[in-house]
N, C-alpha and C positions, 0 to 999 in steps of 0.2 A: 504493500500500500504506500507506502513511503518511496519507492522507489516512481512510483507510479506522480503521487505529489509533486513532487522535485521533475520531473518533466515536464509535468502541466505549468509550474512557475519559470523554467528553464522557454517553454514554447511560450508565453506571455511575456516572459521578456525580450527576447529574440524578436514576436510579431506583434510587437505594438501597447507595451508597457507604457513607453511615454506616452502612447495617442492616450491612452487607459488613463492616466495622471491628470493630465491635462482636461479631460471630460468631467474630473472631479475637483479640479483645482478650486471652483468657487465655495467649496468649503473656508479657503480662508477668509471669504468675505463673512463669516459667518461671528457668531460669539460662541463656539462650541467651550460646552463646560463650565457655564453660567447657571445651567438647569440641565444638571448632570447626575444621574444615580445609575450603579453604585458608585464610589471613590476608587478610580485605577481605572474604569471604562476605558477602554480602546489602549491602555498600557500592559495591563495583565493580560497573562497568553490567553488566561481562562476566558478573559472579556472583552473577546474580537467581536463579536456579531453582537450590535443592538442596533436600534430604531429610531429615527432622527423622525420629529413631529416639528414639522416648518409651519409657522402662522402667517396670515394673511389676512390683517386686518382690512375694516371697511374705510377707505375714503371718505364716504358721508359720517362724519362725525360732529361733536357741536365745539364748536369752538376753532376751526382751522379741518385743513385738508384732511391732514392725518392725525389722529388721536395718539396721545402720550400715553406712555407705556408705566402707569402708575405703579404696577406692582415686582417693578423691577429697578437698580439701583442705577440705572443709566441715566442721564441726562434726558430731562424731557425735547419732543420735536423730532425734525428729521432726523438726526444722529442715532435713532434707534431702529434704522429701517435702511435697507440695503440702500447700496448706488443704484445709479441710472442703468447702468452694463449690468449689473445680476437681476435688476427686478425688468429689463425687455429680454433679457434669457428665460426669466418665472413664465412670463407673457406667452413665450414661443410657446414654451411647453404646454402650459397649459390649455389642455383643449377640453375643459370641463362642461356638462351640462349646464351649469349657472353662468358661466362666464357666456358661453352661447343664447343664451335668456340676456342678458347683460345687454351685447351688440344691438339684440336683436330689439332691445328696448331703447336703444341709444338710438339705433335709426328708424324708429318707429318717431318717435319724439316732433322730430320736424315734419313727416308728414299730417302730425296733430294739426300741429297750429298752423301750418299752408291751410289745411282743410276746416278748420275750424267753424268758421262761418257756414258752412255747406254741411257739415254733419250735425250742428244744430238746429239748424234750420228745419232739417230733413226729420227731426225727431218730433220737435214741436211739429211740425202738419200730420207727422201720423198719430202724434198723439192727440189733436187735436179732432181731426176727423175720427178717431176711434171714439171721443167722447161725444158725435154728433152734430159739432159744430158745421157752421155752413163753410163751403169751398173757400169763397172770398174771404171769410174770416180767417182760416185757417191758413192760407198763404199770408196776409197779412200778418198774421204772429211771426209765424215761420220766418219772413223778413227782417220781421224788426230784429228777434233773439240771433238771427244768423249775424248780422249786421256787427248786435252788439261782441258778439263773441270774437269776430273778426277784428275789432278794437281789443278785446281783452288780448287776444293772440298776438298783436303787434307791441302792445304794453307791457309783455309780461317775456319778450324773444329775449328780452338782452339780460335779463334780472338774473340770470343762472340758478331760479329758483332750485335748493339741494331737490325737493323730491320730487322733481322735473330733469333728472340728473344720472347717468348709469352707475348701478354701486359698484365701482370698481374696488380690487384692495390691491394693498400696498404690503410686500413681506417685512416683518422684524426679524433682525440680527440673530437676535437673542432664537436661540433651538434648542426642544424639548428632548435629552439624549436619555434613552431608557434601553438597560440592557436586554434582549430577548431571554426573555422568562420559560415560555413554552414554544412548541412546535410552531412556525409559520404555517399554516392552512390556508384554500382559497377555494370558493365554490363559485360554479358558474350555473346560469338558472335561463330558459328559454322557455316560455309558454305556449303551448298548441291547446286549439279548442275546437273541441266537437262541432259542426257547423252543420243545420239540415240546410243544404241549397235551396230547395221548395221544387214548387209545383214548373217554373218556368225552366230550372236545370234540367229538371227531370224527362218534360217535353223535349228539350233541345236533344238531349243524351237518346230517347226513345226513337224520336224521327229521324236524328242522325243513325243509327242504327240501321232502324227503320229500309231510311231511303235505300243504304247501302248493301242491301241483302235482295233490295229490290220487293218487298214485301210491306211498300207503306200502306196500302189498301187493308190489308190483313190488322197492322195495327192499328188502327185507326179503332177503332169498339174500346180496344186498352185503354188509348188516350183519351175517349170518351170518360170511359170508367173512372178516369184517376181526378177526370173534371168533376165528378161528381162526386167523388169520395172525397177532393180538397170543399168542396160547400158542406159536406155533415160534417165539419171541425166541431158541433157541439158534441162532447165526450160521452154522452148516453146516446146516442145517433151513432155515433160512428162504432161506438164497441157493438152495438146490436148489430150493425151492417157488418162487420170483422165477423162476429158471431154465425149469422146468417151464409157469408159466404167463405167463411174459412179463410180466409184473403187477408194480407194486414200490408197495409200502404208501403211504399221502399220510400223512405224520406229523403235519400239519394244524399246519406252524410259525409260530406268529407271535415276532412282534420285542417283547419288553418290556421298558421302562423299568425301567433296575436302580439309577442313585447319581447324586450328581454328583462332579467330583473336588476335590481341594483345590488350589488354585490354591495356586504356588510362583513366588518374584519372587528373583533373583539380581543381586546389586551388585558390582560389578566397579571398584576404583578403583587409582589407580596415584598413590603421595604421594612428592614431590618436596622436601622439605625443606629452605628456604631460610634458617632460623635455628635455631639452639638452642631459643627456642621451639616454633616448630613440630614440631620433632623428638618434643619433651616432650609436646605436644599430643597427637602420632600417637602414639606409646606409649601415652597416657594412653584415646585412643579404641579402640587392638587391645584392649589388656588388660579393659576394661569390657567390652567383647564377647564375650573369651574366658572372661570372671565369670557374666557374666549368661545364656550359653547354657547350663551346665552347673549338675547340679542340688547342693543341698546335703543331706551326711548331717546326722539326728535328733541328738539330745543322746548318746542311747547307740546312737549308729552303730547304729540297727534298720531306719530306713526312709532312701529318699531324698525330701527334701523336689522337689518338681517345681524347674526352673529357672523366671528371671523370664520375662514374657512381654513383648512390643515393639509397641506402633503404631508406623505408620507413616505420613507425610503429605508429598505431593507441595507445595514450597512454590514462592513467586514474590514475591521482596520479602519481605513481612511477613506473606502472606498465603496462607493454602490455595488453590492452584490449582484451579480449579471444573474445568477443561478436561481434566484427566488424573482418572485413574479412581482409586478410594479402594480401600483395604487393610482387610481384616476386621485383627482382632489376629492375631499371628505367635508362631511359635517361631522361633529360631533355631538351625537344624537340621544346619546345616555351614559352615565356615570353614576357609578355608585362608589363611599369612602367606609372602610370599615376602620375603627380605630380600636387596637388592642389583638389581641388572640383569642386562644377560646375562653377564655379569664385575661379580662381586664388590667393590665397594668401600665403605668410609666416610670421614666427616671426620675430621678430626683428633683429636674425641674419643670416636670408636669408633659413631657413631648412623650407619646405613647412609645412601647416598645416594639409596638409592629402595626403593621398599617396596609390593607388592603385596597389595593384601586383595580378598577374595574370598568374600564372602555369600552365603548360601542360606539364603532362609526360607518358611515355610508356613505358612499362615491356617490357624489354629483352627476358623473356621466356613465351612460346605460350603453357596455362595449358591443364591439362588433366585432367583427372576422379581423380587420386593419390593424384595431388596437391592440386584438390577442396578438397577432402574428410579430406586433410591438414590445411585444412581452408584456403586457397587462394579464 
């Protein structure tokens, strides 16, 4: 096995170690080991392989572009959020479900207010004729409200109102680095559903048959038949006709492709506290979790702003593990904190002696053939 090892890293470095380095080098734009458990992560042999949990906060926040990072000892402002060069590499990569919502609301936006005046307009007449109003009346509203909206829309282009605005986010420095606890696992889920075609498949399938045996005359009484068997759909009708003629309708079912599902991954870890550091450290990793999953209220408590969102990367050393499977971008969808063992205890200055956490997160984007063959 060893001898097998030492070739595999002998052919890695021979074909393309450096390209390999290089693909990972924006790690140093990072603050690895700010929010780090256990102590020795990625130094001790034992603790090569952990899980790097990247944040992506929202943009829309109150007070400035990007929200200050309270619960960490960095200076507040930009300084806690990548450069321009690592956060248009996030961007590339990222080809999530919400980021695609995002766009797709971004260039939605202008044809609002182009159209403004016209899609108002058009609600107030039907809603107006739907209440009985006269014709004349009813263009008449329609005008005026189109009108005005077409003023509200000109009024309101340049304001950059925030929830008129795409929630983009912006990555912090600062990475959530947790050793792999248990096995990495990944399930993939595709939905088919029974489908009856009806009564017009079934005619097509019958005549096309039919025609082609040269035998449409002959069916033609079937295809009668089957008209008459789709009008007794009442269930006491139809079971007596089954009854009567032994006969039970072919509902001509086929199976079609309906979604795919969202693949959900679960972290299970158990922290063991061997200093007052550490302890600080775990604190400091619950409580960012329990920040960053939940969303934030607007200025005037009207909307909630979405929570941040998480990549996630299988590491080894210093580097992306090619051999385990890759993470679309996630929410953070459930968490639970358990404090103590199966008996209750802490040290001396009240930090419990063991601490269970417990993740549940969901990919944004629902993969395809492309993304697997991506290594997703």
């Amino acid at each position: 096995m060893a001898n097998i090892r030492d070739r595999r890293d002998q052919d890695r470095s021979e074909n393309g170690e450096l390209e390999f380095q290089n693909q990972n080098s924006y790690l140093s734009e990072y603050r690895i080991g700010t929010l780090e458990y256990p102590e020795g992560l990625r130094q001790n042999p034992d603790l090569q392989h952990w899980v790097a949990f990247y944040i992506n906060t929202r943009d829309k926040s109150i007070g400035g572009n990007k929200p200050s990072s309270s619960y960490t000892s960095s200076s507040a402002g930009n300084t806690n959020y990548v450069d321009k060069k690592e956060q248009d590499r996030v961007n590339l990569l990222n080809n999530s479900g919400s980021k695609l919502s995002q766009d797709a609301l971004a260039s939605t936006i202008p044809v609002v207010r182009e159209n403004a005046g016209k899609l108002a307009g058009a609600i107030t007449f039907i809603t107006k004729i739907g209440t009985g109003s006269k014709i004349k009346d009813a263009v008449t509203a329609s005008v005026l409200v189109g009108g005005a909206a077409r003023v509200f829309a000109e009024a309101t282009k340049n304001l950059n109102l925030p929830s008129l605005t795409s929630g983009s986010t912006s990555r912090l420095k600062d990475v959530i680095t947790l050793h792999i606890e248990e096995r990495p696992s990944v399930k993939y889920g595709v939905n088919y559903a029974d489908t009856d075609m009806g009564l017009l498949t079934g005619l097509l399938v019958e005549g096309s048959a039919a025609a082609t045996a040269g035998n449409l005359k002959g069916a033609l009484p079937e295809m009668q038949a089957r008209f008459i068997r789709s009008l007794l759909k009442v269930p006491v009708l139809n079971n007596i006709t089954e009854l009567a003629t032994r006969e039970r309708t072919n509902p001509f079912r086929e199976v079609l492709f309906e979604s795919v599902d969202y693949r959900t991954f679960n972290f299970r870890y158990r922290f063991f506290p061997k200093s007052f550091n550490e302890s600080e450290k775990i604190k400091s990793i619950i409580d960012t979790f329990k920040i960053h999953m939940h969303p934030q209220l607007s200025e005037q408590k009207l909307f909630y702003l979405y929570p941040s969102e998480f990549d996630i990367e299988y590491m080894y050393g210093d580097k992306v593990n090619p051999y385990l499977h890759k993470l679309a971008r996630c929410a953070l969808t459930d968490m639970s904190v358990e404090y103590g063992g199966e008996q209750f205890s802490t040290h001396s200055d009240g930090s419990p002696v063991e601490i269970g956490l417990t993740l549940t997160f969901r990919e944004l984007e629902q993969m395809t053939s492309e993304r697997v063959k991506n290594g997703y």
